[in-house]
C-alpha positions as CSV (number, residue, x, y, z in Angstrom):
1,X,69.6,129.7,97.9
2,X,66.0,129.7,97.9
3,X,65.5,128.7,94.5
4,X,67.5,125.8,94.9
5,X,65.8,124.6,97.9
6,X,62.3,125.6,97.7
7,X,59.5,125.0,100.0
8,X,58.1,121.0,100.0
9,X,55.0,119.3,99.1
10,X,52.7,118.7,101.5
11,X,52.5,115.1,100.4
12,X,56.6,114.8,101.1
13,X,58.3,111.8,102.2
14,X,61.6,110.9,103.2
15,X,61.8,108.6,99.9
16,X,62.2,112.1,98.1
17,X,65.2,113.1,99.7
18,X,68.0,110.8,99.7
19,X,69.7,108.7,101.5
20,X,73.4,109.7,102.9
21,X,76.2,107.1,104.3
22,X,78.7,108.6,106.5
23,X,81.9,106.5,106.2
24,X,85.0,106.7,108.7
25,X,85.2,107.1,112.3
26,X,88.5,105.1,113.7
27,X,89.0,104.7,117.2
28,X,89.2,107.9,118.9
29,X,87.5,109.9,116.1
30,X,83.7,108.6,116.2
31,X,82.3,112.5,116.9
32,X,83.7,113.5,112.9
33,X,80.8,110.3,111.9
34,X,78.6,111.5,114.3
35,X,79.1,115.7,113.5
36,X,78.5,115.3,109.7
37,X,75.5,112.7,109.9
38,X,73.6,115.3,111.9
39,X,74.5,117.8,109.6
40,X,73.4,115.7,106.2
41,X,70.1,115.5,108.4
42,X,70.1,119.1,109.5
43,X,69.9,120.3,105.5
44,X,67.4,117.8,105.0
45,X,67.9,114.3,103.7
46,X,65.8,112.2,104.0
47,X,67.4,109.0,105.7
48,X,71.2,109.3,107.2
49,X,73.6,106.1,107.8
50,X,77.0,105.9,109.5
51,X,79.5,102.9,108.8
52,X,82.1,103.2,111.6
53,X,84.0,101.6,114.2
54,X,81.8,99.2,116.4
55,X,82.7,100.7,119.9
56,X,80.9,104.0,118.3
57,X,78.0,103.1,117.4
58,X,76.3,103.2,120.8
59,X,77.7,106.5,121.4
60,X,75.8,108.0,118.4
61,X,72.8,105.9,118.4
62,X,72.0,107.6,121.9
63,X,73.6,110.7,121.0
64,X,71.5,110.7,117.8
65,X,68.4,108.3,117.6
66,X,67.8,109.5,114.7
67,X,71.0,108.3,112.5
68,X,71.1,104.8,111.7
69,X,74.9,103.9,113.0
70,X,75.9,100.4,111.7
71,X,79.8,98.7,112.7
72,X,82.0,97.8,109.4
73,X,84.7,95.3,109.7
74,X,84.8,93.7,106.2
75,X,84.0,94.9,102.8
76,X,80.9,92.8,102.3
77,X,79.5,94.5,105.7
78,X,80.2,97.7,103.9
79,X,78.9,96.7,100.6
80,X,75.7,95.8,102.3
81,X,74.9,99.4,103.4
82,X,76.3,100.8,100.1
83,X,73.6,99.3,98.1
84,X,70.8,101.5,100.2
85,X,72.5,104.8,99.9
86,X,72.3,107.6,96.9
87,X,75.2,109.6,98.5
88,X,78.5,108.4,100.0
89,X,80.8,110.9,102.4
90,X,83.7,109.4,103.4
91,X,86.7,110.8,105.2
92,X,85.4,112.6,108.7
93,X,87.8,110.5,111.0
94,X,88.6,107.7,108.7
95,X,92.3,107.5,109.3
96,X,94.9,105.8,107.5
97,X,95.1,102.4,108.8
98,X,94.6,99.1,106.7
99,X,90.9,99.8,108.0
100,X,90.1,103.0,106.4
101,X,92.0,101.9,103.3
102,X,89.6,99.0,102.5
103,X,86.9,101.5,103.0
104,X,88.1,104.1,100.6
105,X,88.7,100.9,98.2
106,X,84.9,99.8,98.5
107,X,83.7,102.8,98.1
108,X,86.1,104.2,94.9
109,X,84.7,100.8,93.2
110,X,80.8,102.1,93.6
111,X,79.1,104.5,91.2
112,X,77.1,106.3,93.8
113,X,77.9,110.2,93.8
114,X,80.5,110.8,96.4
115,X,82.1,113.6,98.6
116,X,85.8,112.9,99.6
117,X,87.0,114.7,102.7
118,X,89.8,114.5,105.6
119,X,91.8,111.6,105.5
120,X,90.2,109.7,102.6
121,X,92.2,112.5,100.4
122,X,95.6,111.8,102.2
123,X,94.6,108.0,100.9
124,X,93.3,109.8,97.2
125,X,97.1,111.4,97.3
126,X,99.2,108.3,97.7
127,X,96.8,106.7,94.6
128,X,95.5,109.6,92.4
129,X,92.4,108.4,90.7
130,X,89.6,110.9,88.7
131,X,86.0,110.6,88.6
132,X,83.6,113.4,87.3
133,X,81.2,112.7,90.4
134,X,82.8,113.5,93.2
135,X,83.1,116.8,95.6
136,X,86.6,116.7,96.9
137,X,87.0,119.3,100.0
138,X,90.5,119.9,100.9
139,X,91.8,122.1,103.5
140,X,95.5,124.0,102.4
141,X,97.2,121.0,104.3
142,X,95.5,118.1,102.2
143,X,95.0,120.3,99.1
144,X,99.2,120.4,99.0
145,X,99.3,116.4,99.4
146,X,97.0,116.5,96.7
147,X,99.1,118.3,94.3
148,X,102.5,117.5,95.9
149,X,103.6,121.0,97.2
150,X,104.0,122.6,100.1
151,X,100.9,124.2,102.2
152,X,102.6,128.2,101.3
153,X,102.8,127.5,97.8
154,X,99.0,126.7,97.9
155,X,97.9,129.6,99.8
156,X,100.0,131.9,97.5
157,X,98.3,130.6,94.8
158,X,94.6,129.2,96.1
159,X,92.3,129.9,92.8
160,X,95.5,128.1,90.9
161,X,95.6,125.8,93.1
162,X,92.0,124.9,93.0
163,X,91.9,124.4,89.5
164,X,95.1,122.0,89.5
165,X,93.1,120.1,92.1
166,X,90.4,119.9,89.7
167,X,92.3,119.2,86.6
168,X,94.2,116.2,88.0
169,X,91.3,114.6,90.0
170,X,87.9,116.0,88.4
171,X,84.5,116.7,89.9
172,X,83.9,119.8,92.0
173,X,86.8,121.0,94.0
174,X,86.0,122.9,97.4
175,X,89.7,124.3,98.6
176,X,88.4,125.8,102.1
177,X,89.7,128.4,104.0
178,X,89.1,132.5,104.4
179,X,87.1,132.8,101.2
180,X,86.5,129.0,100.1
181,X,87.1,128.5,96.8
182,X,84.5,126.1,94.8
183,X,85.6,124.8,91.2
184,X,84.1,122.5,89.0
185,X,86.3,123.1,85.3
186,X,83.2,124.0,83.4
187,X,82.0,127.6,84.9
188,X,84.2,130.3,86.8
189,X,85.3,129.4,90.1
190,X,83.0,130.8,92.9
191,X,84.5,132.3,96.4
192,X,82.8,132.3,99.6
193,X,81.8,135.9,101.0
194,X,80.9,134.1,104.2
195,X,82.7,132.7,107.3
196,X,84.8,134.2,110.2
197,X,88.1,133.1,112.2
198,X,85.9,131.0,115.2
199,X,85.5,128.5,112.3
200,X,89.4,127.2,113.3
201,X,88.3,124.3,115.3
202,X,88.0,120.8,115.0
203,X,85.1,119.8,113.2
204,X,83.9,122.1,111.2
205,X,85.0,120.0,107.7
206,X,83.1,117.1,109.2
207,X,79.6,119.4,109.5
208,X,81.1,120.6,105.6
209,X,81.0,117.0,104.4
210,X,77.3,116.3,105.9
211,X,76.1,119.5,104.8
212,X,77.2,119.0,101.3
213,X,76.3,115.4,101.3
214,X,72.6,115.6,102.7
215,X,72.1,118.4,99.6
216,X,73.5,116.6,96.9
217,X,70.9,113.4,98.2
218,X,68.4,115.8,97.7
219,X,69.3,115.8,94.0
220,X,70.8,118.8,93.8
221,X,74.3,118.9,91.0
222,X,77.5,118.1,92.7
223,X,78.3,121.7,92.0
224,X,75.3,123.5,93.5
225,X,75.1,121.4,96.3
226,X,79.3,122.4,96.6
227,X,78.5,125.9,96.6
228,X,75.3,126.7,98.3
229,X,77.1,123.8,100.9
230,X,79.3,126.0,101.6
231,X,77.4,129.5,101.5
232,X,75.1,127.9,104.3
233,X,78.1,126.3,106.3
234,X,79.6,129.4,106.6
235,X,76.5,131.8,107.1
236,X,75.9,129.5,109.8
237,X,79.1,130.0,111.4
238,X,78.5,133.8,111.6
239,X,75.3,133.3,113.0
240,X,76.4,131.8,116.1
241,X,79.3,133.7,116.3
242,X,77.4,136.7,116.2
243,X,75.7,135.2,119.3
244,X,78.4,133.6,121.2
245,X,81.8,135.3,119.9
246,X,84.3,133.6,117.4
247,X,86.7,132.3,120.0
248,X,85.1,129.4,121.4
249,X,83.0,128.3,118.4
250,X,82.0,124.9,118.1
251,X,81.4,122.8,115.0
252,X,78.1,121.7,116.8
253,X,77.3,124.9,117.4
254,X,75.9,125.5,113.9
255,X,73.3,122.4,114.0
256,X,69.9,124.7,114.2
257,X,71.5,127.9,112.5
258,X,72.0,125.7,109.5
259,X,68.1,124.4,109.9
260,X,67.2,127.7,109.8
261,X,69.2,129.0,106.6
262,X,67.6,125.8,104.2
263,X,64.3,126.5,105.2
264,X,63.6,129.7,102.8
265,X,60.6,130.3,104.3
266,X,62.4,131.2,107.9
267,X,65.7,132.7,106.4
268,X,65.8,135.7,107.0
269,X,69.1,136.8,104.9
């Protein structure tokens, strides 16, 4: 962890770090946006947009001065804030409508590195495509749309299953659950150590996505930035369970534990 994210110049700016769009947000869902833009900011990019609905985007504009929340009703509106960003997340509270489907179409047509999560791999099911510059994060449920198969079959077979996942879509695959597994087809398959049961909330994939999104704007490989993603998720989550207890845990709830851990200079573990 610490030699992938050490210390910064003093003569830093946010130019340095990246710039992450958070994409999704239907009606009813506008904290998933909001969750994983604060988290891409939390690990440190350097600017952080949000393309959603436009009934959220006063919610987390004052919620979150800090993340530049723009509405999306066409493509051309979305291809306008494509064009400033070096990362693309898209999924947290997307949805399945006619809306989310023209995003996931806009954004499959860009080259920008990308991180697919939630409901934009339901959508990746029903159309399989590859690309080699992707993070795809699956939990059991979507990871069996994925490949077709039931969720049992998956969790009887998770390092198998992440490696089909891989295989038929490419980039990095991050199957989560107890002991996340990351895979990219090149190396061996890493495994979590990290996490506890208070993680089962809603949530916690959206702060995922944001955490892996803001590192990979700070140019780290789509595989490191999968991994160490998830170490620091996860470390994170113990943290404030250790405070607060497992039952009850919130997805917010990691926001300054996960500040802490990518600042090497403060971590303590």
């Amino acid at each position: 962890m610490r030699s992938l994210l050490p210390c910064r110049a003093r003569d830093a700016d946010k130019s340095k770090f990246g710039h992450v769009l958070v994409i999704g947000g239907d009606y009813g869902m506008g904290g998933a946006v909001r969750m994983a833009a604060e988290a891409a900011m939390r690990v440190g990019a350097g600017l952080v947009s949000v393309a959603t609905r436009p009934e959220h985007v006063p919610v987390v504009i004052s919620s979150r001065p800090e993340i530049m929340c723009h509405q999306v009703r066409t493509p051309e509106e979305l291809s306008t804030l494509l064009s400033k960003a070096t990362v693309l997340v898209i999924g947290p509270g997307l949805g399945k409508t006619d809306w989310a489907k023209m995003l996931l179409d806009t954004v499959l047509a860009e080259q920008h590195p990308k991180l697919l999560d939630a409901d934009a791999l339901n959508l990746l099911s029903e159309y399989p495509t590859r690309s080699d510059d992707w993070v795809l994060t699956p939990h059991p449920g979507e990871a069996s749309r994925l490949l077709d198969t039931s969720v049992a079959n998956i969790q009887e077979n998770r390092l198998d299953s992440a490696k089909k996942i891989q295989k038929k879509y490419g980039g990095t695959t991050v199957l989560k659950g107890v002991n996340s597994i990351i895979y990219s087809g090149n190396s061996t398959p890493q495994i979590c150590p990290a996490g506890n049961p208070g993680m089962a909330s809603g949530g916690m994939g959206d702060v995922l996505s944001g955490v892996i999104g803001g590192l990979m704007a700070q140019g780290l490989a789509i595989e490191k930035a999968a991994a160490l993603g998830v170490l620091v998720h996860s470390i994170a989550a113990d943290r404030a369970a250790k405070q607060g207890g497992e039952r009850g845990l919130l997805a917010s709830d990691l926001m300054m534990h996960i500040r802490h851990i990518v600042n090497p200079e403060d971590s303590k573990e």
